[in-house]
MARVEXPA-371683 format. One record per residue: residue in one letter; z, x, y of N, C-alpha, C in turn. Coordinates in steps of 0.02 Angstrom, whole numbers, plus 50000, padded with zeros to 5 digits. Atoms other than C-alpha are relative to their C-alpha. Layout:
aZXYZXYZXY/...
***
This chain:
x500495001249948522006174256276499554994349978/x500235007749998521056156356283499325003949983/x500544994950020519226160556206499494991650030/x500565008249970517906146656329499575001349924/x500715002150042516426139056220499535001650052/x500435000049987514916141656254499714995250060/x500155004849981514636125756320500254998750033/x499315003449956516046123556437499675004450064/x500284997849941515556126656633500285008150019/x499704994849965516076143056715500274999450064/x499844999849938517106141856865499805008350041/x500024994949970516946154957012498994997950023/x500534998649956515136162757068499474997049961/x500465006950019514156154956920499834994049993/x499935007549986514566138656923499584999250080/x500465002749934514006138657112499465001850004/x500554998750026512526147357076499414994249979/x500485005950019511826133456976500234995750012/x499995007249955512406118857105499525000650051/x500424999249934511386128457236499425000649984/x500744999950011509916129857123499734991549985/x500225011650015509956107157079499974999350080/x499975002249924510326107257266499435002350038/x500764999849973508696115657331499484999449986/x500645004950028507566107557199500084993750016/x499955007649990508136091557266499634997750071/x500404999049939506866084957378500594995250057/x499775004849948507456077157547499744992749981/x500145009249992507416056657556499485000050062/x500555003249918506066048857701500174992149990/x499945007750005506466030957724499374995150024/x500915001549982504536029457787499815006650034/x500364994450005503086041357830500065001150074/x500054994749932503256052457987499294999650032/x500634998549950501996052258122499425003249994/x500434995350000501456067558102499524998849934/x500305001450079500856063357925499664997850009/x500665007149995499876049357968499175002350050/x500484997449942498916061258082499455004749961/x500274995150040498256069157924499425000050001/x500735001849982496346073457905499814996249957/x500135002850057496326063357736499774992950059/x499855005449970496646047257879499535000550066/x500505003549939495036040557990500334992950041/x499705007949963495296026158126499644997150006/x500515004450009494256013758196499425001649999/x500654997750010492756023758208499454999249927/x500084999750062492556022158032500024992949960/x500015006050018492796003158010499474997749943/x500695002550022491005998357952499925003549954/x500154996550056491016011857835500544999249948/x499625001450066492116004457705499664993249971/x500245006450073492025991757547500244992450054/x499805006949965492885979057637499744997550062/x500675000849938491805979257803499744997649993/x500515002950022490495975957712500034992949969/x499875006850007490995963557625499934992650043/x499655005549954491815953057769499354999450047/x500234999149943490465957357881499274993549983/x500205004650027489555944357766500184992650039/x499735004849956490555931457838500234997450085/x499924999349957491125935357995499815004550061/x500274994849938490605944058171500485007449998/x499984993249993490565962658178500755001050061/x499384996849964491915963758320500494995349987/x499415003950019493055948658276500325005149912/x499694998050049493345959958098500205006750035/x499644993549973493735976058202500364999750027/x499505007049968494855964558311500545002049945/x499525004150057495835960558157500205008149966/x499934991750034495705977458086500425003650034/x499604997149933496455985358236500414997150015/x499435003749978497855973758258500385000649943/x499595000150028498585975158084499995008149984/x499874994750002498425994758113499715003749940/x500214997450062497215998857974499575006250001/x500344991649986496656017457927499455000349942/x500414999150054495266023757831500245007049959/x499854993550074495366034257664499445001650000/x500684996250008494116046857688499945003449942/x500044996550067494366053957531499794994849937/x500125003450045494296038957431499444996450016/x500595002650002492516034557411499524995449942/x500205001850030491546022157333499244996849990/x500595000349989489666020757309499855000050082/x500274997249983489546030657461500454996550075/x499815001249949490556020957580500924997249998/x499274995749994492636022957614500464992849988/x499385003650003494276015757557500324997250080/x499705003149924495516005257691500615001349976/x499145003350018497296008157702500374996150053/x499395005149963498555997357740500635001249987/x499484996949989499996001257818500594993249991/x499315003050008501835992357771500365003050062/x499944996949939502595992757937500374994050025/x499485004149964504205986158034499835005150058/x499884994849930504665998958193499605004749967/x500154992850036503936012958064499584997249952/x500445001250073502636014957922500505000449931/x499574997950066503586012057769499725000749940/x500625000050068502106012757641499164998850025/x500715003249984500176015557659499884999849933/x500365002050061499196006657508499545002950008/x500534999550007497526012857495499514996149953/x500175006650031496005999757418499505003050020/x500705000549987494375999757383499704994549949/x500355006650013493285984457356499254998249977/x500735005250034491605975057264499685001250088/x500095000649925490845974057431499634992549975/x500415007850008489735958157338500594995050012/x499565010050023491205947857300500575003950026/x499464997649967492625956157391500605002449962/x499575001050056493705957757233500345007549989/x499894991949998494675974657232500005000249956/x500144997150076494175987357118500385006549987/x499614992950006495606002157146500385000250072/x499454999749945497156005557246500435007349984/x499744996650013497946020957277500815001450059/x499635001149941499726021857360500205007450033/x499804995149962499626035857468500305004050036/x499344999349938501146036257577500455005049952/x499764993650043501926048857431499705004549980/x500274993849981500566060757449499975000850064/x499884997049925500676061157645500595003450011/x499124997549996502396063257624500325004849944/x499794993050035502376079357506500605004750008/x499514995950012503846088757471500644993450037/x499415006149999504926071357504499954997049945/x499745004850053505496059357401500004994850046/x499965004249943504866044557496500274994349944/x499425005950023506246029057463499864994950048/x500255000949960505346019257586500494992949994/x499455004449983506316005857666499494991349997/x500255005650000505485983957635499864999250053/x500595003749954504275978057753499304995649975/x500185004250005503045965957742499175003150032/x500654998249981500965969757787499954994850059/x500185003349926500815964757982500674999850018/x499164999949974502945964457992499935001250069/x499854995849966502665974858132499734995250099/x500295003949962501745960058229500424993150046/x499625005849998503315948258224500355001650075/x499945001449947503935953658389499364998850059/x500494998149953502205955358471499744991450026/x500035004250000502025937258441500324993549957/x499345001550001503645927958445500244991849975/x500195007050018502995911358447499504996749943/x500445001950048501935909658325500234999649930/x499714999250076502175900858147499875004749953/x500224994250037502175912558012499694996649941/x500065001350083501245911457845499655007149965/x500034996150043501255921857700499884999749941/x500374998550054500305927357560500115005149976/x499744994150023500165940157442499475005250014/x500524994149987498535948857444499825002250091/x500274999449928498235958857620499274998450005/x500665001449970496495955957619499974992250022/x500065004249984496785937157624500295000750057/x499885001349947497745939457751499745001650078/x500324998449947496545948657862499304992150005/x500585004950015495255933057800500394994950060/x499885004649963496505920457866500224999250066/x499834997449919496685928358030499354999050043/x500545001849990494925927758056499664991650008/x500005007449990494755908958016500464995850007/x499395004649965496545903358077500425004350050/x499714996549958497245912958230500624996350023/x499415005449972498605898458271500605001849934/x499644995950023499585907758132500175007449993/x500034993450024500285925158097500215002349946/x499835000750058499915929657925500185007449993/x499724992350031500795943457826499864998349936/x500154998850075500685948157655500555003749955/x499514998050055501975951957509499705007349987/x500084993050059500845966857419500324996749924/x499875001650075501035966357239500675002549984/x499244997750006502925964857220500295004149947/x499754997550065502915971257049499855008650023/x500104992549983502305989157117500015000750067/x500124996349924502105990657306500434996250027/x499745005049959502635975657388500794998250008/x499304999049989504355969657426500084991550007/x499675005550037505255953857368500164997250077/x500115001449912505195941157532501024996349998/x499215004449991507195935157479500565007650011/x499524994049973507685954757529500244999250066/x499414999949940509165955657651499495000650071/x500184999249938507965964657772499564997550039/x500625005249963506445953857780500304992950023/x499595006149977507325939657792500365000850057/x499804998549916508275945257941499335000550053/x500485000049981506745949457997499534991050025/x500015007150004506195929357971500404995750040/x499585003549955507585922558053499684998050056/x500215003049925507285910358174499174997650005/x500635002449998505355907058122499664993849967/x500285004750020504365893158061499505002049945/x500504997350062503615899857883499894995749946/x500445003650033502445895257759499975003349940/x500244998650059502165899657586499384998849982/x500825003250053500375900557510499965005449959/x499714998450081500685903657338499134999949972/x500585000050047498975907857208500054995549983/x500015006750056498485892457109500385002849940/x499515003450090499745889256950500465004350012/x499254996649987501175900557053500364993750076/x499485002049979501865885057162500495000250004/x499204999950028503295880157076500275007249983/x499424992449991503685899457056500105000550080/x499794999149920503795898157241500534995750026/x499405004149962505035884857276500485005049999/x499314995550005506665895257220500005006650050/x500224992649928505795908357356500454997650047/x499995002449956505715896857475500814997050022/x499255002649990507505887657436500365006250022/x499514993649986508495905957457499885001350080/x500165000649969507455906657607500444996850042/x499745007149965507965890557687500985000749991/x499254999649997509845895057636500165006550043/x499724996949933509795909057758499704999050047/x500065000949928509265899657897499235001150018/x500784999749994507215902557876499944993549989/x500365006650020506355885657898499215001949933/x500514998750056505255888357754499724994749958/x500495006050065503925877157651499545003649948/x500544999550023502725878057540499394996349987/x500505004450013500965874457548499675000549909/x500535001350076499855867457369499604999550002/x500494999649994498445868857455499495004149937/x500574996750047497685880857321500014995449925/x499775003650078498645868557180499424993950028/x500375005450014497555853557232499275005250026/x500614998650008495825862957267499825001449935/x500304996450064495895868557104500204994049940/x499825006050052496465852057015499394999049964/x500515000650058494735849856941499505003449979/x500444994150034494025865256916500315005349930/x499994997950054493725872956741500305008149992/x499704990650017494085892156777500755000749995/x499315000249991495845896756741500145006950056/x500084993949957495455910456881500554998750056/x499455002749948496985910057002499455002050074/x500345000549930496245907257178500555000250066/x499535001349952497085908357330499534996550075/x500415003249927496695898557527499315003850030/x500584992349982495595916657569499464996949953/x500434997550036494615913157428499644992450015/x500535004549959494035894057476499845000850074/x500195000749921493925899157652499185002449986/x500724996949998492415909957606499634996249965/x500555003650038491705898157493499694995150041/x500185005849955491755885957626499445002250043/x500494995749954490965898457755499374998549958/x500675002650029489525899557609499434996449980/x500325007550003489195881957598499904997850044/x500045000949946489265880657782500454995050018/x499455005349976490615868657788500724998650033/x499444998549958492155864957889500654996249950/x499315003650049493965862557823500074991150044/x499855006649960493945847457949499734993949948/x500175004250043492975837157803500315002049941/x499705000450044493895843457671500644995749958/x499325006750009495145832657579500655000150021/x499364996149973496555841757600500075001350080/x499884999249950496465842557781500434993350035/x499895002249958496525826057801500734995049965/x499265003650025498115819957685500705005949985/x499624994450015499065834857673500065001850066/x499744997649941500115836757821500265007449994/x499674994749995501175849757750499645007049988/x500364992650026499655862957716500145004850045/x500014992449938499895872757878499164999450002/x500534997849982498215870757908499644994150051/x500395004749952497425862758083499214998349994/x500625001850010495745853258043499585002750039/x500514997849949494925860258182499965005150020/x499734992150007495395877658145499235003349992/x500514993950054493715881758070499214996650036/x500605002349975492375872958197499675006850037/x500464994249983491855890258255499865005449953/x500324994050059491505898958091499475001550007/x500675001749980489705895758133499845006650046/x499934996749943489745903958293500355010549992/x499854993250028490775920358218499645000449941/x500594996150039489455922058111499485001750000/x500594998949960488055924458213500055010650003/x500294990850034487225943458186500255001550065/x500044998449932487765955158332499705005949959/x500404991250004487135973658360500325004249956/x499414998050022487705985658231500275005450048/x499764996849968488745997258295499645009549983/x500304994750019488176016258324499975003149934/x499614995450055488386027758176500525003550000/x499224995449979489836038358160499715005149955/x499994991550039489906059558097500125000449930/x499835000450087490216059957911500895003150011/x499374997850001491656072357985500374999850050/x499605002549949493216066158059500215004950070/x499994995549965493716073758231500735002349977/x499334998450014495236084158214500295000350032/x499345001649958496836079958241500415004250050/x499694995049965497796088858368500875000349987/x499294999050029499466096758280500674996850054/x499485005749968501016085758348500545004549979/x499494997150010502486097258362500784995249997/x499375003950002503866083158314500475001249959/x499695001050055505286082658230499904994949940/x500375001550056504696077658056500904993349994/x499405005550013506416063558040500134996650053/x500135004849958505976055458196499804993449980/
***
């Protein structure tokens, strides 16, 4: 009679035994966050705008309803849980047809500079295994407006900045590719791209890491450039601080000045940027009323009987 080891499997009822116990610790996949999730009480909407880091901030620069405008168009939620000297995180949603990732952020409110990010879309999505499918911050905008050139950056907050002081583009944002974000030479964004007129604006001293973007780009059929707008503003300044377009726009705002006198407007065809883009900064920065207060506590949601893989 054959004598098994120890170590050797058991055919029959134990063996299946322990396939059906790996098989119901294995969570389900989500390829992005479910509806219902997003309906959670952790997640405020626009009521709650003014009460975050980044509000405040912006609200420095720009008019009270042109940033709720902007806020509300790239679908942004508040993190009521994540608080910071007393007033609320923003998330931002990654989003084609579906949410495929919310970031969560909270910000300096002096100098706008984030000071903490939490990615939340794998605690909404508890008891999954979210595998969330590449999208792009505003993706979700590219059919809404069909005609319009695209340009892209990495940080979302610039890109809510340069929406505010350039509306004749529609900017999106990478996210930080190394952890959240999603690589812009993936199969699906790029399909996504097809057929548009895009822009690169690269941080100061990451140009030239942007061409080889841009070339892969351009070999499937994306007209793609890149602007150096941040490489020549920063040609004679001492900080080795990487800067990006967001970050002289506001300086400009501060100084009161228009990109229309700037140098770069007026020899640099290829910046993507129209000189006369920025003659009503002035004007959106004029004080309006603030807006009422809002409850400390959100209203509650009303339970959504969906199928959760919708």
């Amino acid at each position: 009679m054959a004598i098994i080891s120890p170590k050797e499997s058991l055919p029959g009822a134990a063996g299946a035994k322990k396939h059906n116990t790996m098989k119901n610790n294995h969570k389900p996949i989500a390829r992005f966050i479910h509806r219902d999730r997003l309906r959670n009480p952790r997640l405020g909407d626009t009521r709650y705008y003014e009460r975050t880091t980044l509000f405040t901030c912006l609200s420095r620069y720009f008019a009270t309803d042109a940033i709720c405008r902007v806020f509300s168009r790239y679908g942004l939620l508040i993190d009521l849980e994540y608080e910071q000297d007393g007033l609320y995180g923003i998330a931002f949603p990654f989003q084609d047809d579906r949410t495929r990732q919310l970031l969560s952020m909270q910000y300096d409110p002096a100098t706008g500079k984030q000071t903490g990010e939490q990615p939340i879309g794998q605690r909404l999505m508890k008891g999954y295994d979210l595998q969330s499918a590449p999208a792009l911050f505003g993706m979700h905008l590219l059919q809404e407006y069909p005609d319009k050139p695209v340009g892209i950056l990495r940080d979302s907050r610039d890109v809510l900045i340069m929406t505010l002081a350039d509306n004749k583009r529609l900017w999106l944002a990478t996210g930080n590719s190394n952890r959240n974000g999603y690589s812009l030479t993936d199969p699906a964004i790029m399909e996504a791209l097809r057929g548009r007129s895009v822009m690169l604006y690269p941080t100061s001293g990451l140009y030239d890491a942007s061409l080889p973007i841009a070339l892969r780009m351009q070999e499937q059929g994306i007209d793609t450039t890149v602007s150096n707008v941040a490489e020549q503003l920063t040609t004679d300044m001492t900080s080795d601080a990487r800067l990006t377009i967001a970050d002289f726009v506001l300086r400009q705002i501060e100084e009161e000045q228009f990109y229309a006198s700037y140098p770069f407007a007026a020899y640099d065809q290829g910046s993507g940027m129209a000189p006369d883009s920025f003659c009503n900064l002035q004007e959106q920065n004029e004080q309006t009323p603030p807006m009422p207060q809002m409850p400390d506590v959100p209203e509650s949601f009303h339970p959504v009987n969906g199928n959760p893989n919708e």
